[in-house]
N, C-alpha and C positions, 0 to 999 in steps of 0.2 A: 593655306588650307586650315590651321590652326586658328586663325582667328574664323572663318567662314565657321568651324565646329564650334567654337565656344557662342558664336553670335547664334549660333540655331540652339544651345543651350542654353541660354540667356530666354530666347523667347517661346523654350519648350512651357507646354501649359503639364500641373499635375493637379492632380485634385485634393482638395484641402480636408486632408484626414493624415494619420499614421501614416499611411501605404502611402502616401505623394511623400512623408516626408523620408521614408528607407529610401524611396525611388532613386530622389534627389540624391540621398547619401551614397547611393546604388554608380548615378551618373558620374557625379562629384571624382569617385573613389576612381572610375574610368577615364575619366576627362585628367585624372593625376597623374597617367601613365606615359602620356604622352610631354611636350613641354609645358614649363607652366604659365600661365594664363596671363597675357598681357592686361586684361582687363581686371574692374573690381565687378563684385555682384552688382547686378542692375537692380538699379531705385524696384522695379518691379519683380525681380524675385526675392530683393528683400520684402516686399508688403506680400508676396506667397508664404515666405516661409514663417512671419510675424502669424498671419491668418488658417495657416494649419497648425503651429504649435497652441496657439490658442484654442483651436477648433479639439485636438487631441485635450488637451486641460479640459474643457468643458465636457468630451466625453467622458471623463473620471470621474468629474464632478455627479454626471449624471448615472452614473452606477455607485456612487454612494447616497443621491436620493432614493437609489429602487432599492437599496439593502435598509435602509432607512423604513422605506413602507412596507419592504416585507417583515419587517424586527414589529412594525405597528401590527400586522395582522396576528404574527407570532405571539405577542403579549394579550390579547384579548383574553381576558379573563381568567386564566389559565382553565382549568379541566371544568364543564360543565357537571351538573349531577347527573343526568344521562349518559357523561361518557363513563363516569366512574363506576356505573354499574354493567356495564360491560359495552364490547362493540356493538351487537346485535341492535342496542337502543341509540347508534351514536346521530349526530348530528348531518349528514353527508354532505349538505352543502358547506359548510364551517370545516370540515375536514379536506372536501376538495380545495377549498383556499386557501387551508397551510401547507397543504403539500406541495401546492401550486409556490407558494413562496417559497417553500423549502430547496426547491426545485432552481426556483431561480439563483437564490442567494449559491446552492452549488456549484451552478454554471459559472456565477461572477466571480465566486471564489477562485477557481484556479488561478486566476491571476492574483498573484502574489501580492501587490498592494492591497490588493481587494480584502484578504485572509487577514491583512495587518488591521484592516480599516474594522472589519467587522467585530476582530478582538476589542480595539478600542470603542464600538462601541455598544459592548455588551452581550451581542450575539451570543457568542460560546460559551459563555454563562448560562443564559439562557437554554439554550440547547442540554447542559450536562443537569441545571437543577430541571428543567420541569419536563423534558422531551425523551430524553432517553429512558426516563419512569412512564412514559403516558401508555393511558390505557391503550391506545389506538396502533396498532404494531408498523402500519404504513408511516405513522408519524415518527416512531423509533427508529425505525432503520434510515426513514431519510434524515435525522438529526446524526445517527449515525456517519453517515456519507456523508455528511456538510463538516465535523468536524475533520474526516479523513481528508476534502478537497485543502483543510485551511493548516492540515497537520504537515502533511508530503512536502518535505527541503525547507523548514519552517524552524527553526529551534527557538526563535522567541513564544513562538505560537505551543508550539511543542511544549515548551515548560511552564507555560499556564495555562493548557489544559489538565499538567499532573497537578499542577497549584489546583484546580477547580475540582480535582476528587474525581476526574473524569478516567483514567485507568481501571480502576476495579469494578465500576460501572459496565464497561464495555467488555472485561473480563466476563464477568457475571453475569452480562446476556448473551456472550458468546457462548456460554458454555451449558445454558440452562431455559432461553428463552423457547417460547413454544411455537414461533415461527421462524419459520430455516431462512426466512431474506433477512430478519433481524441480526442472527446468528453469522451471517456469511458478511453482511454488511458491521458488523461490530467486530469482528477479527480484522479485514479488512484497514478499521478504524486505527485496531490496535497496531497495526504492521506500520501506518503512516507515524503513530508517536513515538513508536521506540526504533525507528529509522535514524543509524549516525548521533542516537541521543542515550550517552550512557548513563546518566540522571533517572530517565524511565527508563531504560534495560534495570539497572538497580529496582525500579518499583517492582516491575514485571517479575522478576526472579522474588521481592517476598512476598508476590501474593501468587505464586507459587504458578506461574503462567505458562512453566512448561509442561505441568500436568496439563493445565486447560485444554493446551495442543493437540497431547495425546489423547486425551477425550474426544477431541475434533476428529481425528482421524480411526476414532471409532465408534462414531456418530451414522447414521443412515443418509448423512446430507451428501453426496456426492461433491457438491461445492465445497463444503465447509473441510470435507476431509482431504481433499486436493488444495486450497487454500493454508489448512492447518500444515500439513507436510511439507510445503515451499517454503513457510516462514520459518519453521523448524532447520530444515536444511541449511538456509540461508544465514541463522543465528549462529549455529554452529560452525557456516563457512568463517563468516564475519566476525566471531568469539570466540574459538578454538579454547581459550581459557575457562569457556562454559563445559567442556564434553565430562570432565570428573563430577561436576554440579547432576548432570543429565545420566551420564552412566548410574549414579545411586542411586536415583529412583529406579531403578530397573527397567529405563529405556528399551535400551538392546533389546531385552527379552519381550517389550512390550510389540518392539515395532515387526520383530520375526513372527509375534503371534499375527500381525497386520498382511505378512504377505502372503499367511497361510488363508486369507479371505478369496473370495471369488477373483479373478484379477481385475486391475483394476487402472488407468491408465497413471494416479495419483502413486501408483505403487514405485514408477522412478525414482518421485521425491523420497521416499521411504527408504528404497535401496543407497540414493545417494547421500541422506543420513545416517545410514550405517557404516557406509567407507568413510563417512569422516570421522564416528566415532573409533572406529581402529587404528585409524592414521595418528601415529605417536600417540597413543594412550591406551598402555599397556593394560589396565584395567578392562576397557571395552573391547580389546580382542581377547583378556581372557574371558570374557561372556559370551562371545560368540564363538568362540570354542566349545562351547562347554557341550558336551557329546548329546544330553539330554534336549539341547535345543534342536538338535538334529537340522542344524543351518547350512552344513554340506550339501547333504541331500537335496533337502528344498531349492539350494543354487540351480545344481543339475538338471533338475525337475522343470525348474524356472527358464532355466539356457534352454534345455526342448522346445517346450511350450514357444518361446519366441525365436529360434531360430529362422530366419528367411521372412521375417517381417520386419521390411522396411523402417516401418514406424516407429516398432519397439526399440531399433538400432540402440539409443542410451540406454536405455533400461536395462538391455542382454552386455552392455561395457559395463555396466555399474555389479553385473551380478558375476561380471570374467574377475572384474577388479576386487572386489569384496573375498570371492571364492578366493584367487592367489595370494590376495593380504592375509587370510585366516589360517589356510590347510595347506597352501605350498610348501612343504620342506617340513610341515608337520611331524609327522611320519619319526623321522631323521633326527630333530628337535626333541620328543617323547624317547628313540632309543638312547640320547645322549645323557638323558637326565636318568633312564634306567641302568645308566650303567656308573 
């Protein structure tokens, strides 16, 4: 029966791409389990698997010609005089076709060869001198997004895009540009470079990126202010030796003033930023101590407000959690020192 399997293996047909060649690895790896295989590969699954690895080759090949033609459309002239005197005069069909590339080149980026390919050939250069400045906001944020597809699990990419002066760019339309996709698309960007890359966290802290944050999340962009607050948290989870850097700019007090806003579903991440600054760092619980912040209160208020909503469920832990780290045993704590 083992040779009857391997012989209907031998003359299974896959089709000649990627997916025929996992299959086969898929088969292979089952056909292992059993005993092993009296036979060698057959003359004819070796010229299957010669005619999909090459078939696979030629499709790379062929997604470094399309990054190729879209880099051609990209370079055309750079900014006409009509774009530089505002949108309202721009060009729309010349605009639809670098979006259209920009577009693409994102999609083919994700694949990580792809991100390498495109660094080496100039791409993200491109992108940080002439796109992220251009007049045309749709063109900004998707150069934005193109450098975030080639930044995410990338550290070669990662550290030439801080070589190419690309951080404080993307700082500085995160925090200032006059369209919210640019703005939500350019944090975004920033989250993908200083991800696992402490070269840029170093940039990001001198050009002073956790204000940026806090701007973000008291911004009117709904996106940008729920975007800003994850990263935050997240820095904080991941840097713990960041919360003294964050506590002196008067964080704590900035992000309580945050929860005193309409609510808002970003207000978790906010809350779960605060319990980290308390946790071991004696400074930021004495801030949120501090009687004139009236952070007790606002807890309680807050534990109401979302009791018996499902949804809220983390939101109403992070405010039980925060409340016990601050004001439990308080009380007890203040008679010890008065006496």
């Amino acid at each position: 029966m083992a040779e009857d399997r391997q012989n209907n293996d031998n003359n299974k047909r896959y089709p000649h791409n990627l997916q025929g060649v996992l299959q086969l690895a898929v088969d292979a790896g089952s056909s292992a389990e059993g005993p092993a295989p009296t036979q060698p590969m057959s003359e004819e699954r070796k010229e299957w698997l010669r005619e999909a690895l090459a078939e696979v080759c030629k499709g790379q090949m062929d997604e470094v010609a399309q990054m190729k033609q879209c880099l051609v459309v990209l370079c055309k002239d750079g900014m006409s005089e009509r774009e530089k005197d505002g949108e309202e005069e721009r060009d729309d069909e010349d605009e639809d076709e670098r979006e259209s590339a920009f577009e693409i080149l994102s999609e083919l980026c994700e694949n990580l060869d792809n991100a390498r390919d495109l660094m080496t050939l100039g791409g993200l250069e491109l992108c940080v001198s002439q796109y992220l400045c251009h007049a045309q906001s749709g063109l900004r944020w998707r150069a934005a997004q193109l450098i975030a597809s080639c930044a995410q699990n990338m550290p070669q990419v990662q550290i030439h895009l801080l070589s190419l002066g690309a951080l404080p760019k993307l700082l500085q339309l995160t925090d200032a540009d006059p369209h919210p996709t640019v703005r939500v698309k350019a944090l975004y960007a920033v989250s993908c470079l200083i991800r696992e890359q402490e070269e840029v966290l170093q940039a990001f802290l001198s050009h002073d990126g956790f204000s940026v944050l806090m701007r973000g999340m008291q911004s009117e962009i709904e996106k940008l202010r729920t975007k800003s607050a994850f990263l935050l948290l997240n820095l904080l989870t991941s840097h713990p030796e960041q919360k003294d850097t964050v506590v002196s700019m008067g964080m704590a007090q900035q992000l309580v003033s945050v929860l005193r806003t309409p609510h808002s579903p970003f207000h978790e991440h906010v809350l779960g930023a605060l319990c980290c600054l308390v946790e071991n760092c004696p400074r930021g619980l004495k801030d949120c101590r501090e009687p004139s912040l009236g952070l007790e209160d606002l807890l309680r208020q807050k534990a109401r407000e979302l009791q018996g909503k499902e949804e809220s469920q983390e939101e109403l832990d992070f405010c039980e959690q925060l409340r016990v780290t601050c004001f439990r045993g308080q009380q007890s704590d203040d008679n010890g020192m008065d006496r």
